[in-house]
PDB file of N, CA, C and O in Angstrom:
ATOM      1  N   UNK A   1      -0.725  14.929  -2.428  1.00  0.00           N
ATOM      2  CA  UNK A   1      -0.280  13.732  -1.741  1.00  0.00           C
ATOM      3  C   UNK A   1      -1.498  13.014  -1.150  1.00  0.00           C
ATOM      4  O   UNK A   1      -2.549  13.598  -0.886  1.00  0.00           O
ATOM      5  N   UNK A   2      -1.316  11.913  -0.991  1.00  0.00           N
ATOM      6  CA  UNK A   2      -2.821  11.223  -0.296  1.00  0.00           C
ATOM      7  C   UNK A   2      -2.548  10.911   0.669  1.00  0.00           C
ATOM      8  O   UNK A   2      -1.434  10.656   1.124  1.00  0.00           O
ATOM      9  N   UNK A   3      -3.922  10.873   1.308  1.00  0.00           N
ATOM     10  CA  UNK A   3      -3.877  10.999   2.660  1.00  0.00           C
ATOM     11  C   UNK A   3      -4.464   9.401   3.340  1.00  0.00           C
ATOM     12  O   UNK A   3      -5.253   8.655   2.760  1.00  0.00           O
ATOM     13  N   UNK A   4      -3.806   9.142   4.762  1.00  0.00           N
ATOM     14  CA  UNK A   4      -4.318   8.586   5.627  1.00  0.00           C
ATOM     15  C   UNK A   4      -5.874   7.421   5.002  1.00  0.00           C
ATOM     16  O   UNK A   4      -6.063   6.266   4.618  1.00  0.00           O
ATOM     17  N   UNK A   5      -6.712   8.795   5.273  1.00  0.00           N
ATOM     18  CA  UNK A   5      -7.985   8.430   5.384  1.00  0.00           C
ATOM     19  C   UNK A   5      -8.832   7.832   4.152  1.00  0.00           C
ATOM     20  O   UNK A   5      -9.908   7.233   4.117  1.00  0.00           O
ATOM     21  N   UNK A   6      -7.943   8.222   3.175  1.00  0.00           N
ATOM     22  CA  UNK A   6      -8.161   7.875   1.758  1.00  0.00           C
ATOM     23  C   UNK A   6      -7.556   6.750   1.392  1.00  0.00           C
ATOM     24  O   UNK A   6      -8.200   6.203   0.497  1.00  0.00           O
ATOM     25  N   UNK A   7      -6.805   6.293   1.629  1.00  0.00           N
ATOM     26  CA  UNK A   7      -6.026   4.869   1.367  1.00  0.00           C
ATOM     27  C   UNK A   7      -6.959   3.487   2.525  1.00  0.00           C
ATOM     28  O   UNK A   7      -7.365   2.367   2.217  1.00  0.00           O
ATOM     29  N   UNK A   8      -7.002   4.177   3.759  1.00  0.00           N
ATOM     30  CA  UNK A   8      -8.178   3.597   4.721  1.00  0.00           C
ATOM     31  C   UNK A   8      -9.132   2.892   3.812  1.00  0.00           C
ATOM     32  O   UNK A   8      -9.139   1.673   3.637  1.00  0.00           O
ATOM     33  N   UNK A   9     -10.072   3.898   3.153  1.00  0.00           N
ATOM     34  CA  UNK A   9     -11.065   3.848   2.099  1.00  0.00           C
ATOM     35  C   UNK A   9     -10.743   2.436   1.908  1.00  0.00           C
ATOM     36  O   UNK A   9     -11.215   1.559   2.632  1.00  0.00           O
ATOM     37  N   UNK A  10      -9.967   2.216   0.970  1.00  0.00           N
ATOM     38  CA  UNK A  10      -9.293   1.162   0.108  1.00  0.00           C
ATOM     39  C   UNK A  10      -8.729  -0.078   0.231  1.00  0.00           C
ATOM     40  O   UNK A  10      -8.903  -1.146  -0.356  1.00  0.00           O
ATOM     41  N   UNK A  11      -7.800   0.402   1.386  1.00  0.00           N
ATOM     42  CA  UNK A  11      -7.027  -0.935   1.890  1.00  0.00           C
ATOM     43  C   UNK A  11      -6.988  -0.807   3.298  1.00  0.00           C
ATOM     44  O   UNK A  11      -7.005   0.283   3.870  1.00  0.00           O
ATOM     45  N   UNK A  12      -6.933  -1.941   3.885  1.00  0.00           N
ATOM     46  CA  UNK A  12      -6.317  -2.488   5.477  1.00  0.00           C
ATOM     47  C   UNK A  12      -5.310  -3.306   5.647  1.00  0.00           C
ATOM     48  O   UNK A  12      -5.027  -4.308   4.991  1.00  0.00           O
ATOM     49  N   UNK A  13      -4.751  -2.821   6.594  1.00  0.00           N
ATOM     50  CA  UNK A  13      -3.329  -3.467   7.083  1.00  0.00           C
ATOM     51  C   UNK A  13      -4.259  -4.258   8.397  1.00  0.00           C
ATOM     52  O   UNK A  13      -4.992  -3.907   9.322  1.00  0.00           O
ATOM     53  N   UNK A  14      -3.574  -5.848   7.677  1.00  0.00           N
ATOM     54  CA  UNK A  14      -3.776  -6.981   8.594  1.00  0.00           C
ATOM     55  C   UNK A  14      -2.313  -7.986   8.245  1.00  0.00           C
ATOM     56  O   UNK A  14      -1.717  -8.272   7.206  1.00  0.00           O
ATOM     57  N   UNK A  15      -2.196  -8.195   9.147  1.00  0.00           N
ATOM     58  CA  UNK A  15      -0.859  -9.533   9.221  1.00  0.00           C
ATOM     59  C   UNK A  15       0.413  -9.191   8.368  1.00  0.00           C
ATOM     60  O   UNK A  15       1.110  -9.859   7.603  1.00  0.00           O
ATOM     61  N   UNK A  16       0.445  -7.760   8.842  1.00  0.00           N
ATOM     62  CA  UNK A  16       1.996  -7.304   7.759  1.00  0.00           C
ATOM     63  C   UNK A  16       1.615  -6.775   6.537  1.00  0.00           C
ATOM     64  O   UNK A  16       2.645  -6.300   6.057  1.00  0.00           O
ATOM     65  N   UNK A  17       0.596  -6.583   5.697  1.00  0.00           N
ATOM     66  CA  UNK A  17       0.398  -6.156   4.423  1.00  0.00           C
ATOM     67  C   UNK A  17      -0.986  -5.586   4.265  1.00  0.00           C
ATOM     68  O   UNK A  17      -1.825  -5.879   5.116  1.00  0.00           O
ATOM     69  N   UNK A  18      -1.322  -4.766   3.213  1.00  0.00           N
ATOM     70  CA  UNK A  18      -2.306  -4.429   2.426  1.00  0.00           C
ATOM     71  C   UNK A  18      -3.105  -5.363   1.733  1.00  0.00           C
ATOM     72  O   UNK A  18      -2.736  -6.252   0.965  1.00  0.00           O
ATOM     73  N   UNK A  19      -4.687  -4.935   2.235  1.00  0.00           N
ATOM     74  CA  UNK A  19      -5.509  -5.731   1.555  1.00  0.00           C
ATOM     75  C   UNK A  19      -6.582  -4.768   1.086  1.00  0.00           C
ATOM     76  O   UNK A  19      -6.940  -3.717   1.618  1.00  0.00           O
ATOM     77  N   UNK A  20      -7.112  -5.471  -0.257  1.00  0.00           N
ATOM     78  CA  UNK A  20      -8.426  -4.511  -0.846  1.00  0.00           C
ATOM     79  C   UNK A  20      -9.189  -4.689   0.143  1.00  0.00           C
ATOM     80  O   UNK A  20      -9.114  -5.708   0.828  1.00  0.00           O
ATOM     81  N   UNK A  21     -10.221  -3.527   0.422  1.00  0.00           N
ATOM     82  CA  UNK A  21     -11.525  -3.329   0.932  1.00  0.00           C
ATOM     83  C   UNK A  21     -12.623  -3.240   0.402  1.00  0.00           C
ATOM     84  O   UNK A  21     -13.733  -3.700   0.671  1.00  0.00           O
ATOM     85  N   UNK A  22     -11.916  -2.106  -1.001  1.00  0.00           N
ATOM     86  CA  UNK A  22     -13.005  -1.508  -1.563  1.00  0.00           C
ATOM     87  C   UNK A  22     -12.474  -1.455  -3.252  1.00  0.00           C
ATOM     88  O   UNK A  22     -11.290  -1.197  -3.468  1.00  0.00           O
ATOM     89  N   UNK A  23     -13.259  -1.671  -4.212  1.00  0.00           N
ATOM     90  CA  UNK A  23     -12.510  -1.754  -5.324  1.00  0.00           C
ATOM     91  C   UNK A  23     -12.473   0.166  -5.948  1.00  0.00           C
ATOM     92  O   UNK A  23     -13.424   0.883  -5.638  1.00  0.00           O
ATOM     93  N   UNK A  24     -11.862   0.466  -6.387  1.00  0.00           N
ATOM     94  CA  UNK A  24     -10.825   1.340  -7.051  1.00  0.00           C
ATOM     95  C   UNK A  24     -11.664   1.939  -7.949  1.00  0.00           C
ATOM     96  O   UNK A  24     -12.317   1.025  -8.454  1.00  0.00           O
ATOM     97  N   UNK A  25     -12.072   3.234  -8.526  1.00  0.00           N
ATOM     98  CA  UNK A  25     -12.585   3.531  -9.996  1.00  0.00           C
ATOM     99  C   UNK A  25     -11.911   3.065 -11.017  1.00  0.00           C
ATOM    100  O   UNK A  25     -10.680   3.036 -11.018  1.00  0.00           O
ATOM    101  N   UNK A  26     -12.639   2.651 -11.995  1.00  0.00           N
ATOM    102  CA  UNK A  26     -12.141   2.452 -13.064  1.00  0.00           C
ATOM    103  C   UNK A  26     -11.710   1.033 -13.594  1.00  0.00           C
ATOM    104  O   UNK A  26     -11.577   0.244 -12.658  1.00  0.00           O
ATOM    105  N   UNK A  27     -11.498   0.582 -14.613  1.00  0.00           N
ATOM    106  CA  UNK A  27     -11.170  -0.732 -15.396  1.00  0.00           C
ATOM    107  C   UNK A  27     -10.361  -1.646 -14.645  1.00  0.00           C
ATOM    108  O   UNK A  27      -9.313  -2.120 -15.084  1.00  0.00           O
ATOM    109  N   UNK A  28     -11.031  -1.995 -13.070  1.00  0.00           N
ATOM    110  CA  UNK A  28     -10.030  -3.432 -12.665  1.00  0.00           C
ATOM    111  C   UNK A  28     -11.127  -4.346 -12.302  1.00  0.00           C
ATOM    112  O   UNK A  28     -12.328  -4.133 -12.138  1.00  0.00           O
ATOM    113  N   UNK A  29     -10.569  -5.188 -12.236  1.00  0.00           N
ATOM    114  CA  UNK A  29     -11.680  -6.667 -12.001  1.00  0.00           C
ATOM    115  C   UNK A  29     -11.669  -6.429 -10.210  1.00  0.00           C
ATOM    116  O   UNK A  29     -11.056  -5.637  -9.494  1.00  0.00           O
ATOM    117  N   UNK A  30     -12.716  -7.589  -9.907  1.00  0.00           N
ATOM    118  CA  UNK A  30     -12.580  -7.367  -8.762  1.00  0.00           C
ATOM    119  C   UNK A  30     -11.726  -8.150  -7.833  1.00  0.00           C
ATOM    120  O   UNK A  30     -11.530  -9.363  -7.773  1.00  0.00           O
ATOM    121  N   UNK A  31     -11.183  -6.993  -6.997  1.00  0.00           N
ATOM    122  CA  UNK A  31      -9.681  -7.260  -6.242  1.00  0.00           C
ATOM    123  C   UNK A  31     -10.068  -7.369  -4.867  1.00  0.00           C
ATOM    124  O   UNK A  31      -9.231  -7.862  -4.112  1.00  0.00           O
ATOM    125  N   UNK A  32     -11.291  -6.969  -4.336  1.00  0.00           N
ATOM    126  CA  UNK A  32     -11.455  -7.259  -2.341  1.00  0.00           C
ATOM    127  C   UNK A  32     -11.280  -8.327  -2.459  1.00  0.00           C
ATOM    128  O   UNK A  32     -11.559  -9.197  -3.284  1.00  0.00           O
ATOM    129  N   UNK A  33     -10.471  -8.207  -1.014  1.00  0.00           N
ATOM    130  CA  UNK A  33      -9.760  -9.049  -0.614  1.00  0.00           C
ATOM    131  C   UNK A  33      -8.638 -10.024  -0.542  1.00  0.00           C
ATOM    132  O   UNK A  33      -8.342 -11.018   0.122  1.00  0.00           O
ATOM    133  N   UNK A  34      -7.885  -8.944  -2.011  1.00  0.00           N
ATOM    134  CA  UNK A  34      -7.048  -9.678  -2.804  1.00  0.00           C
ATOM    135  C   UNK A  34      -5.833  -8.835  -1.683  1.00  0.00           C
ATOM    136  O   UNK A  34      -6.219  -7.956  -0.912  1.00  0.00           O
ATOM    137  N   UNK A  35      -4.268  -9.300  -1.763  1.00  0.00           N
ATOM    138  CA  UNK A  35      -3.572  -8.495  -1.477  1.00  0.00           C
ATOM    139  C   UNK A  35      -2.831  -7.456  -2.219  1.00  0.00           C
ATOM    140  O   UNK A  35      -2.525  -7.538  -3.408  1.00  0.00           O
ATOM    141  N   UNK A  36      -2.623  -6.686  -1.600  1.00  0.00           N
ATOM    142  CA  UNK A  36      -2.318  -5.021  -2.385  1.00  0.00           C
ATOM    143  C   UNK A  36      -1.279  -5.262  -3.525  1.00  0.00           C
ATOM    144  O   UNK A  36      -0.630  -6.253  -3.189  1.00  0.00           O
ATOM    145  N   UNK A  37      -0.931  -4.891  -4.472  1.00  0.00           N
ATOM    146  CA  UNK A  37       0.485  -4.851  -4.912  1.00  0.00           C
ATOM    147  C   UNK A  37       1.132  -6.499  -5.344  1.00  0.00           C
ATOM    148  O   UNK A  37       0.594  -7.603  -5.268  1.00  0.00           O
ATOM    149  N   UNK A  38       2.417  -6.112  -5.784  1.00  0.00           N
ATOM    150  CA  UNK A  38       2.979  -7.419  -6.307  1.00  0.00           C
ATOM    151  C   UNK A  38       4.733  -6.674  -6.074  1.00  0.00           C
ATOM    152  O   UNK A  38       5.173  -5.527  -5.997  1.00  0.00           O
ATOM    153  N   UNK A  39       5.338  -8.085  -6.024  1.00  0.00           N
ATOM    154  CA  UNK A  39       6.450  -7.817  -5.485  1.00  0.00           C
ATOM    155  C   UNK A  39       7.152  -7.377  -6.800  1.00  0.00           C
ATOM    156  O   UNK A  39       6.686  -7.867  -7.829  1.00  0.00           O
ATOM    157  N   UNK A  40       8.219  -6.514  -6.922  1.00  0.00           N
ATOM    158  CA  UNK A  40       8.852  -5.984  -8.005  1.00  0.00           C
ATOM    159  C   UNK A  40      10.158  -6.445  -7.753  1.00  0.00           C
ATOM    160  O   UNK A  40      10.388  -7.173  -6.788  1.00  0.00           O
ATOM    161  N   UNK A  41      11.732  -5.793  -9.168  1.00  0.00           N
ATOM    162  CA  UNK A  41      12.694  -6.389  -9.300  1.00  0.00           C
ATOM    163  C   UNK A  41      13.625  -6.199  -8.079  1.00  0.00           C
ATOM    164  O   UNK A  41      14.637  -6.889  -7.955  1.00  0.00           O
ATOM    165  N   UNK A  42      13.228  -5.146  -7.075  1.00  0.00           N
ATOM    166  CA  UNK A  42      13.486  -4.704  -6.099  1.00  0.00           C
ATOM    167  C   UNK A  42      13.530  -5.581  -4.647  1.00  0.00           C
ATOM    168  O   UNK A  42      14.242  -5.337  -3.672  1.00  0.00           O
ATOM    169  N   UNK A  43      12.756  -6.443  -4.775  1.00  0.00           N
ATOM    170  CA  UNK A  43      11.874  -6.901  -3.428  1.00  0.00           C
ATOM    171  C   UNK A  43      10.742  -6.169  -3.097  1.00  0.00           C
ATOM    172  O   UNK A  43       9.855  -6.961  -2.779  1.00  0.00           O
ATOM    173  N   UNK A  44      10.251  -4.644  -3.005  1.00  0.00           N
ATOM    174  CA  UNK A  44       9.746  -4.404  -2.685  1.00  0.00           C
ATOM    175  C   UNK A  44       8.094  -4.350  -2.959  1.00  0.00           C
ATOM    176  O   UNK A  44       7.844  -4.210  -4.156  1.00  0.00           O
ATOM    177  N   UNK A  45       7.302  -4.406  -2.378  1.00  0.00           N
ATOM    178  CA  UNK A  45       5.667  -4.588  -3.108  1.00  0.00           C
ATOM    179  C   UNK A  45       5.172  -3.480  -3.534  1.00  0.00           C
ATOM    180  O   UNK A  45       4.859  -2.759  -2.587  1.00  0.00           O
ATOM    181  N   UNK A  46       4.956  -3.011  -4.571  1.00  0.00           N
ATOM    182  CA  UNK A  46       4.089  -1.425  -5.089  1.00  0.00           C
ATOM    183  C   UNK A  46       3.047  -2.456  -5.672  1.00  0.00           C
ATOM    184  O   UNK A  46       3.270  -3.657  -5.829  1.00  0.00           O
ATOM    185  N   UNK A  47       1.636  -1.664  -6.027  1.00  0.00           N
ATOM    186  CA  UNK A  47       0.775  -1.394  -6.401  1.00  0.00           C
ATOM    187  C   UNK A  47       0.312   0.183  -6.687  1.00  0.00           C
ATOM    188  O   UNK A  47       0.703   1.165  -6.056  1.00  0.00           O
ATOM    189  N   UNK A  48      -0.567   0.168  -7.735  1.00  0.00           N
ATOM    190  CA  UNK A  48      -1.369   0.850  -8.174  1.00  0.00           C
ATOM    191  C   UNK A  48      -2.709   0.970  -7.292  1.00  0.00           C
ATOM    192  O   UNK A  48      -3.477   0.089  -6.905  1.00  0.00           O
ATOM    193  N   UNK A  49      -2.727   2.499  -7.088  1.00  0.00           N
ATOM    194  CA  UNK A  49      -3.726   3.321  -6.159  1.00  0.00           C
ATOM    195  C   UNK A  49      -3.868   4.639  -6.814  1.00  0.00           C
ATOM    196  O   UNK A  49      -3.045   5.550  -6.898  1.00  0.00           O
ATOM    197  N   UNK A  50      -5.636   4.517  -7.469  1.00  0.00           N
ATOM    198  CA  UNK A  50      -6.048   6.050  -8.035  1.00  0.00           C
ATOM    199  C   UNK A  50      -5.322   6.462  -8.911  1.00  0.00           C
ATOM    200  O   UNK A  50      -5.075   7.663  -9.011  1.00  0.00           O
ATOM    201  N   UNK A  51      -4.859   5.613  -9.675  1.00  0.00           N
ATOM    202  CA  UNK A  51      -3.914   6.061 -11.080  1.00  0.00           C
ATOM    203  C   UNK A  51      -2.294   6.363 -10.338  1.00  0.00           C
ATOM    204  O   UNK A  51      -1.483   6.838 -11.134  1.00  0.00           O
ATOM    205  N   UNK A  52      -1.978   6.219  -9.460  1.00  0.00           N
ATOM    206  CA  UNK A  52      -0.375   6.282  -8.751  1.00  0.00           C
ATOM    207  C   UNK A  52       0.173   5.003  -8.198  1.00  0.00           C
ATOM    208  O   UNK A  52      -0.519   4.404  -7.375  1.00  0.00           O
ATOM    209  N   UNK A  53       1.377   4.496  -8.566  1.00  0.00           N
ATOM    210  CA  UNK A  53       1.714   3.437  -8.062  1.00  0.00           C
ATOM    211  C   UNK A  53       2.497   4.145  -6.667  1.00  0.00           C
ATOM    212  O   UNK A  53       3.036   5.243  -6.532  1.00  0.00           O
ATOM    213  N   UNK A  54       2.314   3.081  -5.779  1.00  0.00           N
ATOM    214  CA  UNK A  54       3.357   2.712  -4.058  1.00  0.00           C
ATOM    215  C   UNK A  54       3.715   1.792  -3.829  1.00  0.00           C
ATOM    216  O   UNK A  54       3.450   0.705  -4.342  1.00  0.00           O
ATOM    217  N   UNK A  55       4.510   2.098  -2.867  1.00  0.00           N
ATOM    218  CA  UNK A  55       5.063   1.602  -2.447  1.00  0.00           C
ATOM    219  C   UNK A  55       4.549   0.599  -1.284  1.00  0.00           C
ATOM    220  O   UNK A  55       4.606   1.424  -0.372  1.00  0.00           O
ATOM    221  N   UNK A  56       4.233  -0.209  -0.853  1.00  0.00           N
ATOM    222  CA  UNK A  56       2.788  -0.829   0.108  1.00  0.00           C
ATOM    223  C   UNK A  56       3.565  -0.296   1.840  1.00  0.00           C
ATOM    224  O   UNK A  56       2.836   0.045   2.772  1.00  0.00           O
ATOM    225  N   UNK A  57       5.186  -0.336   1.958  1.00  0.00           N
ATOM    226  CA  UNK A  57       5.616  -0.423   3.158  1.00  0.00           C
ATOM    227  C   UNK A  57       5.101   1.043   3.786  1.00  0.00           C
ATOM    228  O   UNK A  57       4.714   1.153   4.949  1.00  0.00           O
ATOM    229  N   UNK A  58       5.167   2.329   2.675  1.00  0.00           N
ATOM    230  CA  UNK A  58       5.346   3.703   2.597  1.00  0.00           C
ATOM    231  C   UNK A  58       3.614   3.523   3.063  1.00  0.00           C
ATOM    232  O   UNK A  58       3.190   3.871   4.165  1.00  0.00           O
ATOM    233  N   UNK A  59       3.023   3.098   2.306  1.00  0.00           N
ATOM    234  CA  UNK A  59       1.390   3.415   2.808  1.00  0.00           C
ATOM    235  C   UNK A  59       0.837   2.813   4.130  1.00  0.00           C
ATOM    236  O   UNK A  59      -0.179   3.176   4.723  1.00  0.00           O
ATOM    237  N   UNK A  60       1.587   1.951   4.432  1.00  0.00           N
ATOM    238  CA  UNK A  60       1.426   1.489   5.855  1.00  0.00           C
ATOM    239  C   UNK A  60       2.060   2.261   6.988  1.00  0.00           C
ATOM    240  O   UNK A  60       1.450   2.391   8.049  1.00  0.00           O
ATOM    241  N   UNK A  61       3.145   2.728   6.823  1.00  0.00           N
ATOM    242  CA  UNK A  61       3.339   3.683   7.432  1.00  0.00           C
ATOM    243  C   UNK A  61       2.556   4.865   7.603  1.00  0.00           C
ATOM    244  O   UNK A  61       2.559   5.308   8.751  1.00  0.00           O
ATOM    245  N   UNK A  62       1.729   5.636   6.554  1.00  0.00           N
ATOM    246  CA  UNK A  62       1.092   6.452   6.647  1.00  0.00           C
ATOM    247  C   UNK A  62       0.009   6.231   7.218  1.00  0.00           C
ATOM    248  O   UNK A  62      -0.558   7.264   7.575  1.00  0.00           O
ATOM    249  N   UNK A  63      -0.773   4.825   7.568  1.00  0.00           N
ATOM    250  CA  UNK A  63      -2.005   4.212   8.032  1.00  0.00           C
ATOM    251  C   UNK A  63      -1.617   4.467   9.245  1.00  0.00           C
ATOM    252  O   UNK A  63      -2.229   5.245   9.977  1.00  0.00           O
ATOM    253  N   UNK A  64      -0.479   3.790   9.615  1.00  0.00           N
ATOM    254  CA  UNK A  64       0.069   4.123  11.026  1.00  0.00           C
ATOM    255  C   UNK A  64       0.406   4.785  12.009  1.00  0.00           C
ATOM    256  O   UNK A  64       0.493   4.565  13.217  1.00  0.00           O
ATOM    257  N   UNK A  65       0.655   5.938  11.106  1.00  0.00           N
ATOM    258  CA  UNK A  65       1.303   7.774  11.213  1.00  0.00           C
ATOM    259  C   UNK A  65       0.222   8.756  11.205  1.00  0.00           C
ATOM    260  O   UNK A  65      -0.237   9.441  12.118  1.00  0.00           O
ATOM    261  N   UNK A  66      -0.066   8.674  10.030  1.00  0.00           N
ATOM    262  CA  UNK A  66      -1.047   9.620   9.355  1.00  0.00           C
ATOM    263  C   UNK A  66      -0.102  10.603   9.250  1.00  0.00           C
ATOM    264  O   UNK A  66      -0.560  11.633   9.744  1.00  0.00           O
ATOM    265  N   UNK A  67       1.294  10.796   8.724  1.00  0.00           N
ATOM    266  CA  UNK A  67       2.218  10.952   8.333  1.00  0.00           C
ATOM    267  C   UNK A  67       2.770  10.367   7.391  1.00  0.00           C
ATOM    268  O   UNK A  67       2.635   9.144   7.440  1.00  0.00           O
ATOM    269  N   UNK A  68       3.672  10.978   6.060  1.00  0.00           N
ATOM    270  CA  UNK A  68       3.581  10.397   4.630  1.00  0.00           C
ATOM    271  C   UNK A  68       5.364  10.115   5.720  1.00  0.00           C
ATOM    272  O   UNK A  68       5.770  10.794   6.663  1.00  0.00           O
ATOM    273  N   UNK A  69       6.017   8.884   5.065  1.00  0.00           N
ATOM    274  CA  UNK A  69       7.584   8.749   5.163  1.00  0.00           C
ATOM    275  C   UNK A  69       8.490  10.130   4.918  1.00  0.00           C
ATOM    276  O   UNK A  69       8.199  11.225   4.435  1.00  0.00           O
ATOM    277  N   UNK A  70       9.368   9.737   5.312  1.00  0.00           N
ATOM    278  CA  UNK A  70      10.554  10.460   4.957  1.00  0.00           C
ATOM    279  C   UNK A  70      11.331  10.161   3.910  1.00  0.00           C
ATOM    280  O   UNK A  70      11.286   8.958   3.657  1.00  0.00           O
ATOM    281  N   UNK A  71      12.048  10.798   3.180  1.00  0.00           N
ATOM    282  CA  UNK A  71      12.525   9.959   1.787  1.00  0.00           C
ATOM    283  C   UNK A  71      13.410   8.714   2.247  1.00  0.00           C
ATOM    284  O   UNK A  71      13.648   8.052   1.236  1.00  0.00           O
ATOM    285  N   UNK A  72      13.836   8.290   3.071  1.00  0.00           N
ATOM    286  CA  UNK A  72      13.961   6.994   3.332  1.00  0.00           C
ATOM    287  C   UNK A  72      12.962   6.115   4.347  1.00  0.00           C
ATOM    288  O   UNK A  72      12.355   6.583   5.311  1.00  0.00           O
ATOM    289  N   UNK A  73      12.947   5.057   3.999  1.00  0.00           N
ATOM    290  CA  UNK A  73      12.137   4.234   5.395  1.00  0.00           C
ATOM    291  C   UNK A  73      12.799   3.117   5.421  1.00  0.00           C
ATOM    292  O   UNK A  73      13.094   2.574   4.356  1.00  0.00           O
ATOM    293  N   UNK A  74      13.138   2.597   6.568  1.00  0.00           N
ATOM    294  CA  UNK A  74      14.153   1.229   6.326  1.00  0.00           C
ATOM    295  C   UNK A  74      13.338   0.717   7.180  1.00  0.00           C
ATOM    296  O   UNK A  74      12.784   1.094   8.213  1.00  0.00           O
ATOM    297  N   UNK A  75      13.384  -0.568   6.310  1.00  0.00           N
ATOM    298  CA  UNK A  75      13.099  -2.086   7.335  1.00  0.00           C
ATOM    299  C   UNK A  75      13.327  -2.375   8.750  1.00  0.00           C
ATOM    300  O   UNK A  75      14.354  -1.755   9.025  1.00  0.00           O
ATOM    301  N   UNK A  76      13.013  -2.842   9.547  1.00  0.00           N
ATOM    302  CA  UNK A  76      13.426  -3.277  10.560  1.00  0.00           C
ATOM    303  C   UNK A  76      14.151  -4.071  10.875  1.00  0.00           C
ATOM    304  O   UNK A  76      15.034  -3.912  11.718  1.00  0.00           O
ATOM    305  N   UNK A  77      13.820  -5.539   9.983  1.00  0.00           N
ATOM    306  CA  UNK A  77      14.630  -6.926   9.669  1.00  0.00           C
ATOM    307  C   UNK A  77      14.752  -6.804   8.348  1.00  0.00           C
ATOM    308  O   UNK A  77      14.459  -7.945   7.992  1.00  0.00           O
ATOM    309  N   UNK A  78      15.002  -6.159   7.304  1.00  0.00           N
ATOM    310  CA  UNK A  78      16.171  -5.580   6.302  1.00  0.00           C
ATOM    311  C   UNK A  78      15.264  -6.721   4.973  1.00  0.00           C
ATOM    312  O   UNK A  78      15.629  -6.920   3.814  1.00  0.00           O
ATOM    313  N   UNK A  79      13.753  -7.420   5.855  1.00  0.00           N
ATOM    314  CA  UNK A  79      13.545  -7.885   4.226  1.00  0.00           C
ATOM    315  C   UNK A  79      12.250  -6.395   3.830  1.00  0.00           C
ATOM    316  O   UNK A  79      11.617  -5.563   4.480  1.00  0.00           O
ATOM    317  N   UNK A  80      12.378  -6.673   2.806  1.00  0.00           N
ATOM    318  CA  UNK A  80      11.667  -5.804   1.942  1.00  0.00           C
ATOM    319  C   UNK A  80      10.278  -6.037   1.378  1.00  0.00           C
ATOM    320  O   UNK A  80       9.739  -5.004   0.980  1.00  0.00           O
ATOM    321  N   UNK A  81       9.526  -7.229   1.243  1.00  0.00           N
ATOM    322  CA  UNK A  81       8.676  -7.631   0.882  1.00  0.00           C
ATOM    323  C   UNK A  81       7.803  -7.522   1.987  1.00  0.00           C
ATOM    324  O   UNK A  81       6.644  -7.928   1.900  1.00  0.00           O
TER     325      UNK A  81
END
């Protein structure tokens, strides 16, 4: 599972969302400063991190925690993006 300090590495939570810091190993263009993820059929935003896609709400929580979610995490104001 990844941790906290390792996603840190990568991204920062500013103004509600994930942003690159640091670009990623491997075959992507460059993304600092881009925002994390893209919204899916869901509402919700995943991106690709280290060959694993997330969930962006789930990794902010863990930035926050340093605790991974619980198999649910609900919104506060019920949007998802």
């Amino acid at each position: 599972m990844i941790s906290a300090k390792l996603v840190a590495e990568y991204l920062e939570y500013k103004d509600g969302h994930l942003w690159w810091v640091k670009r990623p190993p491997g075959p992507t263009k460059n993304i600092i400063g881009n925002r994390f993820g893209s919204v899916g059929k869901l509402g919700y935003i995943s991106g690709q991190l280290l060959g694993k896609i997330y969930k962006e709400h789930r990794l902010i929580w863990l930035l926050n925690t340093g605790k991974w979610p619980a198999d649910q995490l609900d919104h506060i104001n019920g949007v998802r993006d």
